[in-house]
C-alpha positions as CSV (number, residue, x, y, z in Angstrom):
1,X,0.0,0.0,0.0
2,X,1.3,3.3,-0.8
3,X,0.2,6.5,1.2
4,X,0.3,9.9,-0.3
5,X,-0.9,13.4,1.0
6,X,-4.5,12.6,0.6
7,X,-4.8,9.0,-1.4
8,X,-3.9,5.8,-0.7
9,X,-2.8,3.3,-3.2
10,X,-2.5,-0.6,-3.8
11,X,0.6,-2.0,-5.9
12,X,1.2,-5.1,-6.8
13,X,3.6,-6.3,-9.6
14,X,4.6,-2.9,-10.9
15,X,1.0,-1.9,-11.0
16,X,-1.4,0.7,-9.2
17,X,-4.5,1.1,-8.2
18,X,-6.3,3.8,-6.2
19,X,-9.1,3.1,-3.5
20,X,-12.3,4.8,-3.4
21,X,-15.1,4.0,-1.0
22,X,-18.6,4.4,-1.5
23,X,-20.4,5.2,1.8
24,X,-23.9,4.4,1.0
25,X,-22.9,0.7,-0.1
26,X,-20.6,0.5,2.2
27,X,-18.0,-0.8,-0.7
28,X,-14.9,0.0,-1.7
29,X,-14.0,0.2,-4.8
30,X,-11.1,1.2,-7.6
31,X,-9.5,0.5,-10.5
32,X,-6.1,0.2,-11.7
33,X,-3.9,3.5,-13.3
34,X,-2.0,4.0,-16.5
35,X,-2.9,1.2,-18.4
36,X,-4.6,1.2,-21.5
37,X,-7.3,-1.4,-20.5
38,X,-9.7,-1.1,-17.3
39,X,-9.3,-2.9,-14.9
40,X,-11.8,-2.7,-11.8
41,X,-12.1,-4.3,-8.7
42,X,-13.8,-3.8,-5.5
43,X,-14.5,-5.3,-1.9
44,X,-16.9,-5.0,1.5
45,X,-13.7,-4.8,3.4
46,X,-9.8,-3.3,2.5
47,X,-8.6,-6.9,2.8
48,X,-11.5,-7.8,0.4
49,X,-10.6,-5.0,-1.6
50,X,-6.8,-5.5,-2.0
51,X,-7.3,-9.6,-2.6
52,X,-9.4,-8.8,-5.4
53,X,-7.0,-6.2,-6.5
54,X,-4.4,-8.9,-6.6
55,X,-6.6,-11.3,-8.6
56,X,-8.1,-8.7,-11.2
57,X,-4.2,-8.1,-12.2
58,X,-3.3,-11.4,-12.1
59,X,-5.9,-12.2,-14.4
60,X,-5.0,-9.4,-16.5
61,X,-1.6,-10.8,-16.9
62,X,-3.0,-14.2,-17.4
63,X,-5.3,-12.5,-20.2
64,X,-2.2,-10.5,-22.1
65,X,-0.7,-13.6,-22.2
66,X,-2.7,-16.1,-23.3
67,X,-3.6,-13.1,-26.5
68,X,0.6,-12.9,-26.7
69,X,0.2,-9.0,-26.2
70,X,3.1,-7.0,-25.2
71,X,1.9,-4.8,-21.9
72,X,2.2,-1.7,-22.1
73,X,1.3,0.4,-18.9
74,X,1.3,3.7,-20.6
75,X,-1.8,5.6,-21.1
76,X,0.6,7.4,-24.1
């Protein structure tokens, strides 16, 4: 997890994602920055949250592979 001034962050492998909770649901939620694709994930608790996190890029690696695209995390 990564802390700034007023946002927290989740990183895994060389990727981030930013946290946002929704307090009528009671959810958090997010998805991951500066790549070209979306990736979304979401959770009733942080731990939810960030295991999700985990799987949604795992996945996404999983995905890029299996297609034999080269990742680019750029938004250009």
């Amino acid at each position: 997890m990564v802390q700034g001034d007023r946002d927290i962050m989740l990183t895994y492998k060389g990727y981030t994602g930013n946290i946002e909770v929704d307090t009528d649901s009671r959810m958090f939620h997010g998805s991951v920055l500066d790549v070209k694709d979306v990736i979304a994930y979401h959770g009733s608790s942080y731990e939810e949250l960030e295991q999700d996190f985990r799987g949604a890029i795992d996945d996404y690696l999983e995905y890029c592979r299996e297609l034999g695209e080269t990742l680019d995390k750029s938004l250009f």
